[in-house]
PDB file of N, CA, C and O in Angstrom:
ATOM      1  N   UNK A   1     -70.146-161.460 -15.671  1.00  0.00           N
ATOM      2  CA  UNK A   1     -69.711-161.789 -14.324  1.00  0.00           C
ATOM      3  C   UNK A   1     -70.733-162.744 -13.691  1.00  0.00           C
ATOM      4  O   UNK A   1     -71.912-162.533 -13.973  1.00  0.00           O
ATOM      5  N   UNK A   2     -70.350-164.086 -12.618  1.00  0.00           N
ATOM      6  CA  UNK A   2     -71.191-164.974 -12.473  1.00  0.00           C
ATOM      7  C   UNK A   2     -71.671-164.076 -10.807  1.00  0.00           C
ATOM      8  O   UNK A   2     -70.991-163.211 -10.254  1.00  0.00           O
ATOM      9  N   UNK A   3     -72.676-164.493 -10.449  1.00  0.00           N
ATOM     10  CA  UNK A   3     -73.106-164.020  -9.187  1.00  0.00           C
ATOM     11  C   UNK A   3     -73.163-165.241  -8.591  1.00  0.00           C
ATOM     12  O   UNK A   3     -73.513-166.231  -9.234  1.00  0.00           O
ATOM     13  N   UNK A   4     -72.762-165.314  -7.056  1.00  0.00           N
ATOM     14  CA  UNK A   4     -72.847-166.397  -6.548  1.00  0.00           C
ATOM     15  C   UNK A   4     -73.729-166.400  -5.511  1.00  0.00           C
ATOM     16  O   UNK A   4     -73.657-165.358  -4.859  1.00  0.00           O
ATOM     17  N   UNK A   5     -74.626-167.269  -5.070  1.00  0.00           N
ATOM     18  CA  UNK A   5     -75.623-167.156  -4.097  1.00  0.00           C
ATOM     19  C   UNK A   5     -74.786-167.911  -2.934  1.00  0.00           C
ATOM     20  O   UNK A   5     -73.911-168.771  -3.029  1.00  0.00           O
ATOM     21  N   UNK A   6     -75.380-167.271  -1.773  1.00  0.00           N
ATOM     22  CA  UNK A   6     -75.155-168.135  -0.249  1.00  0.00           C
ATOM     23  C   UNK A   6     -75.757-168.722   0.158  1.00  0.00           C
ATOM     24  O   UNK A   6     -76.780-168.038   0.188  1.00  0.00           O
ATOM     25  N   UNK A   7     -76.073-169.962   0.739  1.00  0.00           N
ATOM     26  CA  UNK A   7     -77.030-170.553   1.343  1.00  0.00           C
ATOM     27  C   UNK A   7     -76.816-170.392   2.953  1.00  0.00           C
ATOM     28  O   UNK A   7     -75.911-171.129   3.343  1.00  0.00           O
ATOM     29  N   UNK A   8     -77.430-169.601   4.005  1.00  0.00           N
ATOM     30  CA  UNK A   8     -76.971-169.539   4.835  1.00  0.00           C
ATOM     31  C   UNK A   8     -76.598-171.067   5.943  1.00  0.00           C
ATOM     32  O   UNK A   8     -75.663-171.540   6.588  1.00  0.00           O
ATOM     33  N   UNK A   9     -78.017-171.357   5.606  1.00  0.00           N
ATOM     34  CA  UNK A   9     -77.856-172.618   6.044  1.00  0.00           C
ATOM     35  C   UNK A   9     -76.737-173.618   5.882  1.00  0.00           C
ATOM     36  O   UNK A   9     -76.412-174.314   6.844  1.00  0.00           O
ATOM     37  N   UNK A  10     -76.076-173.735   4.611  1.00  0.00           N
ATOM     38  CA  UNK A  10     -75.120-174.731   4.140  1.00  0.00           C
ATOM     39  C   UNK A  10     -74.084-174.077   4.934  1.00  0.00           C
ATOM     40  O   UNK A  10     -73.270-174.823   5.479  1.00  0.00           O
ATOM     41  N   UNK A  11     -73.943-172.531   5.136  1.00  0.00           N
ATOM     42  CA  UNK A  11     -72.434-171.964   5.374  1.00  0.00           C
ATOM     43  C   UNK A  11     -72.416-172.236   6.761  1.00  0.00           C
ATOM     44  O   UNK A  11     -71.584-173.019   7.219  1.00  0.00           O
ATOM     45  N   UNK A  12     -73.453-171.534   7.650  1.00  0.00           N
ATOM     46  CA  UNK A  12     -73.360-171.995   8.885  1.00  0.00           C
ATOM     47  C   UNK A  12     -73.859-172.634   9.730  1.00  0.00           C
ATOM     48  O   UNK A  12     -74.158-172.289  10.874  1.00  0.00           O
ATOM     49  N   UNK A  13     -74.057-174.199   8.922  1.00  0.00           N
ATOM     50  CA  UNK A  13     -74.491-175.021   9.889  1.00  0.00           C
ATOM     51  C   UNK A  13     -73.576-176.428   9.487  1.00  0.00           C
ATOM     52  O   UNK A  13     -72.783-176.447   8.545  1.00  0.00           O
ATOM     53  N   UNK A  14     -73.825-177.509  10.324  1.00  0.00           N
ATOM     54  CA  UNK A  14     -73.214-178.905  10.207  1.00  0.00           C
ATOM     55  C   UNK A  14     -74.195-179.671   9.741  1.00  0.00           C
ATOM     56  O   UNK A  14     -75.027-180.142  10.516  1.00  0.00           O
ATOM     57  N   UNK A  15     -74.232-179.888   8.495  1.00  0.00           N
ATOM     58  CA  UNK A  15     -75.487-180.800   7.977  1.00  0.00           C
ATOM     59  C   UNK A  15     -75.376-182.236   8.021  1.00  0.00           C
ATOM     60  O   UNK A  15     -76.342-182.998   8.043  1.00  0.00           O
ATOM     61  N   UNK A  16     -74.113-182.593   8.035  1.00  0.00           N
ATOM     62  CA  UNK A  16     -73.764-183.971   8.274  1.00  0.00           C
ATOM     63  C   UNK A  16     -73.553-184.547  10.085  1.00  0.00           C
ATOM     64  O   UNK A  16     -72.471-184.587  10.672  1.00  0.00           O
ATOM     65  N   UNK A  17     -74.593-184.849  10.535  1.00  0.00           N
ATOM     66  CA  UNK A  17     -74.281-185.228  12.066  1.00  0.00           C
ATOM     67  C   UNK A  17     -73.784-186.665  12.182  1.00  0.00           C
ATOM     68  O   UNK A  17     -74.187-187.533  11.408  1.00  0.00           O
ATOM     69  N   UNK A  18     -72.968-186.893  13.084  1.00  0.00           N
ATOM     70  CA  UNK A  18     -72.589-188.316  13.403  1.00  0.00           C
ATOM     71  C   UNK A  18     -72.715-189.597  13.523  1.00  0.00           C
ATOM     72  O   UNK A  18     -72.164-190.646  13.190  1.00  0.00           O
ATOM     73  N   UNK A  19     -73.663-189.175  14.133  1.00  0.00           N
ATOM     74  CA  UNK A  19     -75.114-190.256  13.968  1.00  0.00           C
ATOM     75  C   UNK A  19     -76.427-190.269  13.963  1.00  0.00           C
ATOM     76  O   UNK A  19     -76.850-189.502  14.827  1.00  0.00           O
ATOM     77  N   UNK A  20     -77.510-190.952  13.204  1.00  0.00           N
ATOM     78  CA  UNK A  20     -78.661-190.332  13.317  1.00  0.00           C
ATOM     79  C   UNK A  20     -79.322-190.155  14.486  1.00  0.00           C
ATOM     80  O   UNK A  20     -79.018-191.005  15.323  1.00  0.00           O
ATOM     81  N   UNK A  21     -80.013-189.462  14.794  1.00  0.00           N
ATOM     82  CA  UNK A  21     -81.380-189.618  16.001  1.00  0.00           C
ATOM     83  C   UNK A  21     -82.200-190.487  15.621  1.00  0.00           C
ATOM     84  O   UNK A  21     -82.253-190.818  14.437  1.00  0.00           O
ATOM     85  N   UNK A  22     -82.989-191.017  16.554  1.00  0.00           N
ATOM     86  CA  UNK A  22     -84.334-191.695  16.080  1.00  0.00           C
ATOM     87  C   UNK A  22     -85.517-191.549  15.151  1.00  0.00           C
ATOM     88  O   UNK A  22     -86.329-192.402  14.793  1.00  0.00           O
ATOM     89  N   UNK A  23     -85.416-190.162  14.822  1.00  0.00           N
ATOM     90  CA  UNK A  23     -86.473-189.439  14.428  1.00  0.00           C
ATOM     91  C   UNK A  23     -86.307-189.491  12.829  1.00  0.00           C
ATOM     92  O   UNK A  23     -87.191-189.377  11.981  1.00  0.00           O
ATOM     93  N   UNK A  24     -84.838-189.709  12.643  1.00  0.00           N
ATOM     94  CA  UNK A  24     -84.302-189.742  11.085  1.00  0.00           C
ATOM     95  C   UNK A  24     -84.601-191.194  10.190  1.00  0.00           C
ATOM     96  O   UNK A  24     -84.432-192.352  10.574  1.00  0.00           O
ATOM     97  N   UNK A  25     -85.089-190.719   8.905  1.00  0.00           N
ATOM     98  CA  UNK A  25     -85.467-191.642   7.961  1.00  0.00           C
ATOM     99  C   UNK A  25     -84.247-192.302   7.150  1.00  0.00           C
ATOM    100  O   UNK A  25     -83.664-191.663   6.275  1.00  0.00           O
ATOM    101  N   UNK A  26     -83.874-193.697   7.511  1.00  0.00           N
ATOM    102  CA  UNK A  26     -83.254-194.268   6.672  1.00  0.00           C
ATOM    103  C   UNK A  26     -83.681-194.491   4.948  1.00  0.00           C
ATOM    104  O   UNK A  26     -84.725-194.863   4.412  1.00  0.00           O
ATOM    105  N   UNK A  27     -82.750-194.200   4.568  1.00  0.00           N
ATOM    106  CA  UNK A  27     -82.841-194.365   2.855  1.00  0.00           C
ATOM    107  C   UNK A  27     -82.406-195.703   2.604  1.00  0.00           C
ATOM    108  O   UNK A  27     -81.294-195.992   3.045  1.00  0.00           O
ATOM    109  N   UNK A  28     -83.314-196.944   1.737  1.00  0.00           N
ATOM    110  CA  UNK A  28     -82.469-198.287   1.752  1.00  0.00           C
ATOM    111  C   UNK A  28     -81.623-198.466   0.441  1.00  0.00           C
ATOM    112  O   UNK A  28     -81.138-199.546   0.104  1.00  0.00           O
ATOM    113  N   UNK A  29     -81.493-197.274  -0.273  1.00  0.00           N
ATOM    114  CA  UNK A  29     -81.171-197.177  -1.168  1.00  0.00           C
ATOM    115  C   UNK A  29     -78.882-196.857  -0.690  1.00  0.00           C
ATOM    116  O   UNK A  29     -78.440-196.006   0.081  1.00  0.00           O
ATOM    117  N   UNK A  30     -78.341-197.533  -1.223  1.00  0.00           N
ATOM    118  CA  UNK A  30     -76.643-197.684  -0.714  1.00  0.00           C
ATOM    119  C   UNK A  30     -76.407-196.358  -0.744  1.00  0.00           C
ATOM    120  O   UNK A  30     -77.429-195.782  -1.118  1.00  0.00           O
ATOM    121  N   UNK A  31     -74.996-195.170  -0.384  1.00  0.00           N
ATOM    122  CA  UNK A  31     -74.656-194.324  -1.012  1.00  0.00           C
ATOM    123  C   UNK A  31     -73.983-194.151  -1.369  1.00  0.00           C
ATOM    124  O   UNK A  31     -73.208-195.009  -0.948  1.00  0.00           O
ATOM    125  N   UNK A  32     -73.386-193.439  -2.125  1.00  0.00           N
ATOM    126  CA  UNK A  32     -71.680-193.759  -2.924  1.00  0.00           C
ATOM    127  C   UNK A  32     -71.804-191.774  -3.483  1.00  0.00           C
ATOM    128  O   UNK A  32     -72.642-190.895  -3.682  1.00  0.00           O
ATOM    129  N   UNK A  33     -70.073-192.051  -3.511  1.00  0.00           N
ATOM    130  CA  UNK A  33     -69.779-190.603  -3.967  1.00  0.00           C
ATOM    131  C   UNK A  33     -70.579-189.420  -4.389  1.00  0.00           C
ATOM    132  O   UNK A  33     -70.645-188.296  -3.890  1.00  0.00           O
ATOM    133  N   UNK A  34     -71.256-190.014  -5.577  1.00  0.00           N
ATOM    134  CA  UNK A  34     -71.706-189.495  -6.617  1.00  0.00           C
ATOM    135  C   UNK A  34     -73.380-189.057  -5.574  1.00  0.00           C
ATOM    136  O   UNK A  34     -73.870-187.936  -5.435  1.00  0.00           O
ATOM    137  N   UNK A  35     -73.848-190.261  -5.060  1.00  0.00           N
ATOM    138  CA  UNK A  35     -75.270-189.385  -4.499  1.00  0.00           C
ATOM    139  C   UNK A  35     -74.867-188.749  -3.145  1.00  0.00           C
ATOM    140  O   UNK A  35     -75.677-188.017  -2.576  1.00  0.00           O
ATOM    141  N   UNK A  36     -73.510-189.025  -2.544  1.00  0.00           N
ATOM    142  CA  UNK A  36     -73.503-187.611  -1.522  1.00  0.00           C
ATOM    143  C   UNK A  36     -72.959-186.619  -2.062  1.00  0.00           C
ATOM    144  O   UNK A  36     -73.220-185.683  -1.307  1.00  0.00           O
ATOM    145  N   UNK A  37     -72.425-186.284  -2.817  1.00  0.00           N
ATOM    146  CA  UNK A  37     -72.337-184.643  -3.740  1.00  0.00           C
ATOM    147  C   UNK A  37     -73.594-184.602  -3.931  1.00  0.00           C
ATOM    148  O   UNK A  37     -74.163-183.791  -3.200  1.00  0.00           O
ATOM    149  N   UNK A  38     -74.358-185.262  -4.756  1.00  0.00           N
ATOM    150  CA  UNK A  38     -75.893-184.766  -5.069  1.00  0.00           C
ATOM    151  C   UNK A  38     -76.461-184.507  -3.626  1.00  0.00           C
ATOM    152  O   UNK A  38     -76.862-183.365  -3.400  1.00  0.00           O
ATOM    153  N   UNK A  39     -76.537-185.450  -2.622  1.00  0.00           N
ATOM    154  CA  UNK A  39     -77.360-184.351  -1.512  1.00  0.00           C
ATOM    155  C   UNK A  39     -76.776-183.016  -1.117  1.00  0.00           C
ATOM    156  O   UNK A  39     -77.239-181.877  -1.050  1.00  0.00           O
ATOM    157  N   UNK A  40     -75.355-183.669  -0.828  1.00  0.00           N
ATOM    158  CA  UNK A  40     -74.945-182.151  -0.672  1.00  0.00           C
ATOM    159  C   UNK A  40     -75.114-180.791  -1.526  1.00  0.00           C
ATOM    160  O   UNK A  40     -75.258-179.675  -1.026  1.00  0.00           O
ATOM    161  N   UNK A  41     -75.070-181.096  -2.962  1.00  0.00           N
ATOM    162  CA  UNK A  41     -75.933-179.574  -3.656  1.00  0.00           C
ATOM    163  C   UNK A  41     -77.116-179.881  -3.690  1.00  0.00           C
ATOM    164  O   UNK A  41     -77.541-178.728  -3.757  1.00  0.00           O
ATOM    165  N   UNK A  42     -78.100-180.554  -3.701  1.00  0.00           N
ATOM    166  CA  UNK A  42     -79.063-180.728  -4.260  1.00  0.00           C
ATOM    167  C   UNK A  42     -80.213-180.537  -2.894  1.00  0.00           C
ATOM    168  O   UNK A  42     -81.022-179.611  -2.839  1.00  0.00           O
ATOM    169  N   UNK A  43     -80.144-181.074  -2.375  1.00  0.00           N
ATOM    170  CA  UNK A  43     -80.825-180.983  -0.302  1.00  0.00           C
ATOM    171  C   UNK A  43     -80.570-180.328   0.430  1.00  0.00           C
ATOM    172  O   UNK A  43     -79.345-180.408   0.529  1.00  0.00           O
ATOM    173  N   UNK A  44     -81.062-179.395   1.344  1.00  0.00           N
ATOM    174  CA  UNK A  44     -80.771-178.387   2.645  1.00  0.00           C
ATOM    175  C   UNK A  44     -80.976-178.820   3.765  1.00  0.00           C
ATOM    176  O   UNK A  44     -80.871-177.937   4.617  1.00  0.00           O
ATOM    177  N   UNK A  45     -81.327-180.198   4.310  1.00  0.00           N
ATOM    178  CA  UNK A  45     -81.537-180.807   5.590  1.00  0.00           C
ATOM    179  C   UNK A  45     -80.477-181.622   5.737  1.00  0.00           C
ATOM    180  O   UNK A  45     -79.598-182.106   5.025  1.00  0.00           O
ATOM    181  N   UNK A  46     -80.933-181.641   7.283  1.00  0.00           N
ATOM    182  CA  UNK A  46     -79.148-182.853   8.121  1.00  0.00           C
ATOM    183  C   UNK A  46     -79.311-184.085   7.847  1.00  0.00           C
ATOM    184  O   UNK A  46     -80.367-184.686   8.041  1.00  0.00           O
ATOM    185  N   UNK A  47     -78.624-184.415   7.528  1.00  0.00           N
ATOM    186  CA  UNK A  47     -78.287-186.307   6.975  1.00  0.00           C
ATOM    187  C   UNK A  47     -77.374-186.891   7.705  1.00  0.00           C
ATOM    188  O   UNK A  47     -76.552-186.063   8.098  1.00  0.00           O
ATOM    189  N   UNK A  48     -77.158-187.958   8.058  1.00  0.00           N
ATOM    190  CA  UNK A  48     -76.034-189.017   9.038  1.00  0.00           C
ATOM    191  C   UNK A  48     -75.887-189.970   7.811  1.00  0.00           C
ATOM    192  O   UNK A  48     -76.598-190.019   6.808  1.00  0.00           O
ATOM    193  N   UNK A  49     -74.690-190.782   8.165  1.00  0.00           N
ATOM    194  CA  UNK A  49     -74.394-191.243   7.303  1.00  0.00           C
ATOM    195  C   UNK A  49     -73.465-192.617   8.016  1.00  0.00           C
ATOM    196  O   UNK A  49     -72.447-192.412   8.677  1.00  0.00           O
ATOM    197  N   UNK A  50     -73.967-193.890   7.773  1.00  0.00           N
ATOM    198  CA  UNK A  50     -73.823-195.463   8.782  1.00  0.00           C
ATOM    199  C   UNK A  50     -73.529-195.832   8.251  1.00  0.00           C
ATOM    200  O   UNK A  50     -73.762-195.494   7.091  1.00  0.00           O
ATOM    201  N   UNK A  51     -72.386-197.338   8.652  1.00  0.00           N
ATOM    202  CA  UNK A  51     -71.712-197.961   7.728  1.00  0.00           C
ATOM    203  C   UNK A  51     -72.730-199.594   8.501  1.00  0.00           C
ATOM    204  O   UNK A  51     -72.769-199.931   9.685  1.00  0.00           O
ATOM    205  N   UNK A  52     -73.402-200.267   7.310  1.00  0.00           N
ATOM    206  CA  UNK A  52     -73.871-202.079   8.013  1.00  0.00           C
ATOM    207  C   UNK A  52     -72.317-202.619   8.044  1.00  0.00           C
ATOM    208  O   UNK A  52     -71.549-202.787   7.097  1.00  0.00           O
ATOM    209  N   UNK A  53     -72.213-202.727   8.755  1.00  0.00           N
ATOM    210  CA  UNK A  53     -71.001-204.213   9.256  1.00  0.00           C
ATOM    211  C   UNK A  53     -71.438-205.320   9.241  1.00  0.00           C
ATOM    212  O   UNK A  53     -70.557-206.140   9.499  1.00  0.00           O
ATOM    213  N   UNK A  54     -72.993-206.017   8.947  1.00  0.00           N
ATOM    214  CA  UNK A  54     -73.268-207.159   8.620  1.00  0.00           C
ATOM    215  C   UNK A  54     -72.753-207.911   6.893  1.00  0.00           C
ATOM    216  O   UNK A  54     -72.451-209.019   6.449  1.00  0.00           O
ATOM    217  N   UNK A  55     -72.860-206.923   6.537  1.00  0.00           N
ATOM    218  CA  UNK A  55     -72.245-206.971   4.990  1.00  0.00           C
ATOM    219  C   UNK A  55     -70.734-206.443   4.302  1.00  0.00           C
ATOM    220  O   UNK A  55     -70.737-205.824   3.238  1.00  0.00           O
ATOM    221  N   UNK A  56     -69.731-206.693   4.875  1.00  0.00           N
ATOM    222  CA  UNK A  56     -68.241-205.996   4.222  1.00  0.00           C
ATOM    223  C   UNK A  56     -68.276-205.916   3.218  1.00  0.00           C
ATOM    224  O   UNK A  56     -67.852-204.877   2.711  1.00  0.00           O
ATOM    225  N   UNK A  57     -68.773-206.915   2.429  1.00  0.00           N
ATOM    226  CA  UNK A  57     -68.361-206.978   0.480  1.00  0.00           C
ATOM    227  C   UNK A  57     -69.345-205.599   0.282  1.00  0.00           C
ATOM    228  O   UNK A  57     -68.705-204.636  -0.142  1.00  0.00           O
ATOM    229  N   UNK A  58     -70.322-205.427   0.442  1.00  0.00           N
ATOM    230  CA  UNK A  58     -71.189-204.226   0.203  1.00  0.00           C
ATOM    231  C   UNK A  58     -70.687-203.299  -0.185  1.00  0.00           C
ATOM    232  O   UNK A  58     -71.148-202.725  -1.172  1.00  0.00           O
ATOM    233  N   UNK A  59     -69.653-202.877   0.418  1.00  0.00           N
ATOM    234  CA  UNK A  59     -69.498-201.944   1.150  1.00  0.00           C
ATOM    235  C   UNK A  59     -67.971-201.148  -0.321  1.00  0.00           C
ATOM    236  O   UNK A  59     -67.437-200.046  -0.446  1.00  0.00           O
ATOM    237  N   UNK A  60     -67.876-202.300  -0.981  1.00  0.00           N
ATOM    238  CA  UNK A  60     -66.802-201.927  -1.705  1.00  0.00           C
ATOM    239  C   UNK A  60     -66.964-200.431  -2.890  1.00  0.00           C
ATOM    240  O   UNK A  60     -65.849-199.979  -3.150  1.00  0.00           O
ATOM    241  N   UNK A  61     -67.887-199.823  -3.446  1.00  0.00           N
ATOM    242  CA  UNK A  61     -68.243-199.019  -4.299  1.00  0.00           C
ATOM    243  C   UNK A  61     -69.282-198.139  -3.507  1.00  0.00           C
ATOM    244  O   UNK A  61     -69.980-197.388  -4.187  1.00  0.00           O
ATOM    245  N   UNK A  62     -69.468-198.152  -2.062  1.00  0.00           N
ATOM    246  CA  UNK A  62     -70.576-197.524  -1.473  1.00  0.00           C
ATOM    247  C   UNK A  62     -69.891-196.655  -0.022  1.00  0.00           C
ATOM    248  O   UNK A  62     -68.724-196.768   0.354  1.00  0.00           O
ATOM    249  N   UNK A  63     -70.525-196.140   0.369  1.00  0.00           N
ATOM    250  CA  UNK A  63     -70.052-195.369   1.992  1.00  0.00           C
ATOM    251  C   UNK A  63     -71.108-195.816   2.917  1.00  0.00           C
ATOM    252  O   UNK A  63     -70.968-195.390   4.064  1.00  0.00           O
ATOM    253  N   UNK A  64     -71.859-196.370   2.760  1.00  0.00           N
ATOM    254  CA  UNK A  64     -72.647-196.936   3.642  1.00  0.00           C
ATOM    255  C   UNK A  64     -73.984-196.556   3.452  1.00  0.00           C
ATOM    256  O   UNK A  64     -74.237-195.885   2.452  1.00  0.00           O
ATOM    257  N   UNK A  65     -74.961-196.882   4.286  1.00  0.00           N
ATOM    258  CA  UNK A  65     -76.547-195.971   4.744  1.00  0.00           C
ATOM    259  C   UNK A  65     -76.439-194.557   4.784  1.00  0.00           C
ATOM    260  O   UNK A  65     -75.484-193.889   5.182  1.00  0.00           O
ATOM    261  N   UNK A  66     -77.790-194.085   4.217  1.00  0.00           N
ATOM    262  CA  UNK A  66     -77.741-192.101   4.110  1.00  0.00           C
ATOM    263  C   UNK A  66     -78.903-192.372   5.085  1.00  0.00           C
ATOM    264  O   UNK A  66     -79.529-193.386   4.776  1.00  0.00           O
ATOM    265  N   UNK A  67     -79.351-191.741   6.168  1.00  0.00           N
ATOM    266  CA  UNK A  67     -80.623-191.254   6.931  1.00  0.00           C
ATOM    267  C   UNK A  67     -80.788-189.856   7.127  1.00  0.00           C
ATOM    268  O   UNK A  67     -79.984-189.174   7.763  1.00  0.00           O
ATOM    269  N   UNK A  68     -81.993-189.349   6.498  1.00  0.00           N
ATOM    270  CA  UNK A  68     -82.310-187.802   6.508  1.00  0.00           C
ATOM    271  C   UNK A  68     -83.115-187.575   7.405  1.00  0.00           C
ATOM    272  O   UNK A  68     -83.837-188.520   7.722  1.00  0.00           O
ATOM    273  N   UNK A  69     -83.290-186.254   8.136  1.00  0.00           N
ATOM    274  CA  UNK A  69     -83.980-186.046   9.312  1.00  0.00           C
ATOM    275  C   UNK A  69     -85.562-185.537   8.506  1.00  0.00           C
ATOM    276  O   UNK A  69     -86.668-185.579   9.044  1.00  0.00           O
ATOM    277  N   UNK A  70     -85.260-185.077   7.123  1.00  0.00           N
ATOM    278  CA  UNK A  70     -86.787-184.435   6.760  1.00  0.00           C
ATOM    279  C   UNK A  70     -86.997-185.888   5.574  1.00  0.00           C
ATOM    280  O   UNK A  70     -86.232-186.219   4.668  1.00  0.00           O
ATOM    281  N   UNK A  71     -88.613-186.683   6.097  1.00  0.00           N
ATOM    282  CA  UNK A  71     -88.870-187.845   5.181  1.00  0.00           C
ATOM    283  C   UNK A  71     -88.981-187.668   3.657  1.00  0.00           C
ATOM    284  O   UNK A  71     -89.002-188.537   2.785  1.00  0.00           O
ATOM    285  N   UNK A  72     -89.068-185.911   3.519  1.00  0.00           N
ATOM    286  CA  UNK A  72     -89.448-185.516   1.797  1.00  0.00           C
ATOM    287  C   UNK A  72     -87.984-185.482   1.493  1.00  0.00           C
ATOM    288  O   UNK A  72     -87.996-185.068   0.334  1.00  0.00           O
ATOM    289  N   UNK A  73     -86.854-185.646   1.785  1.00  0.00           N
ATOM    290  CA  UNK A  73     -85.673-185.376   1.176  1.00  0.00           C
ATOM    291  C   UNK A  73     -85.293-186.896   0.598  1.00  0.00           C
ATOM    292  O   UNK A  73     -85.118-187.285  -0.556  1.00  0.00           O
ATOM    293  N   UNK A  74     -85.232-187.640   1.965  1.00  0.00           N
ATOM    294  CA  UNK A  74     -85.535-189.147   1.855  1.00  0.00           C
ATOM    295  C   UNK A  74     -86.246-189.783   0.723  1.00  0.00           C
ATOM    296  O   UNK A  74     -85.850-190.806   0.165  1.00  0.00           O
ATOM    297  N   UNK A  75     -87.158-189.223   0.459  1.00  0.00           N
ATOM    298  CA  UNK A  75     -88.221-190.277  -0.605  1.00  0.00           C
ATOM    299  C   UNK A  75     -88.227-189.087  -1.717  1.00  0.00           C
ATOM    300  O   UNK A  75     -89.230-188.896  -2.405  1.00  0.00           O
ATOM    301  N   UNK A  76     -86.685-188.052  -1.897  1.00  0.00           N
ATOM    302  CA  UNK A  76     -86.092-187.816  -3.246  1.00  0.00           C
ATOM    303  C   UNK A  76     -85.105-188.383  -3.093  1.00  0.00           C
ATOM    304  O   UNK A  76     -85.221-189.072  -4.107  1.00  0.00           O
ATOM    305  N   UNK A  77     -84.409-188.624  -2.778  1.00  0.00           N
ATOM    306  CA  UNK A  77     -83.297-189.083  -2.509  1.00  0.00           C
ATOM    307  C   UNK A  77     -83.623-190.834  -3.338  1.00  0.00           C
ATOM    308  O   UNK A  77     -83.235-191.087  -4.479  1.00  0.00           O
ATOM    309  N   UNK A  78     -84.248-191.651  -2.617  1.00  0.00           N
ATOM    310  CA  UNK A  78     -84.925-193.092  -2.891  1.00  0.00           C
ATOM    311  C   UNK A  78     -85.162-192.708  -4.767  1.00  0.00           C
ATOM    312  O   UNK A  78     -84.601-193.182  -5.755  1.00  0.00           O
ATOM    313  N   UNK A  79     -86.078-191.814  -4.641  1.00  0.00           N
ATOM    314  CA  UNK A  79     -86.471-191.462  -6.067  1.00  0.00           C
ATOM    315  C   UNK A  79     -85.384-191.234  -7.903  1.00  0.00           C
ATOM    316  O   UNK A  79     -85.373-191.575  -9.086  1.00  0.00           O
ATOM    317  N   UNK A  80     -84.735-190.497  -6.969  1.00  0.00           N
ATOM    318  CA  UNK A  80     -83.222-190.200  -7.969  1.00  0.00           C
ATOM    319  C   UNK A  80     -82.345-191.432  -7.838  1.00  0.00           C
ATOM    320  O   UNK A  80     -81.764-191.740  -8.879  1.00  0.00           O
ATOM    321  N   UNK A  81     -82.149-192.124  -6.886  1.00  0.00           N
ATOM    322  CA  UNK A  81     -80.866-192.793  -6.735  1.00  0.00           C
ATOM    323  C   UNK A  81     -81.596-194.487  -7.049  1.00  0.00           C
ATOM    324  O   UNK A  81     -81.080-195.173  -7.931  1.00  0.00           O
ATOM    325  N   UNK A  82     -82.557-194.921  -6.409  1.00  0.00           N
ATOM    326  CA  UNK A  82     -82.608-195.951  -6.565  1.00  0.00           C
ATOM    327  C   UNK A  82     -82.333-197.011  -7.439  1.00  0.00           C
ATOM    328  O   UNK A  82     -82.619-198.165  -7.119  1.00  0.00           O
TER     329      UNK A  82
END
């Protein structure tokens, strides 16, 4: 039988906010599908998530800018994905 763990945090909170605060570290690294499932299992802090409108073509295989509120998630995040 598998046991499943809870993360309380993931269950009851909103980790994805709307937009960042000031305080949050942009990642310059693009994001796409595949590395927001990875934050989402892989990270326990709030992330926002921006689209540049200076660039449309960019934008075709990506969801835009990831900014994390904790800088150590950020510079894994940079680390894995870049």
């Amino acid at each position: 039988m598998t046991e499943y763990e809870v993360d309380p945090v993931v269950w009851f909170s909103n980790r994805q906010v709307e937009y960042p605060p000031p305080h949050f570290i942009m990642a310059t690294t693009m994001l796409t599908e595949d590395s927001k499932q990875w934050v989402l299992n892989k990270l326990h802090g709030r992330f926002a998530v921006t689209m540049n409108t200076s660039d449309l073509f960019a934008f075709i295989d990506t969801l835009g800018n990831i900014s994390f509120e904790d800088p150590s998630e950020a510079t894994l995040y940079e680390l894995r994905w870049s």
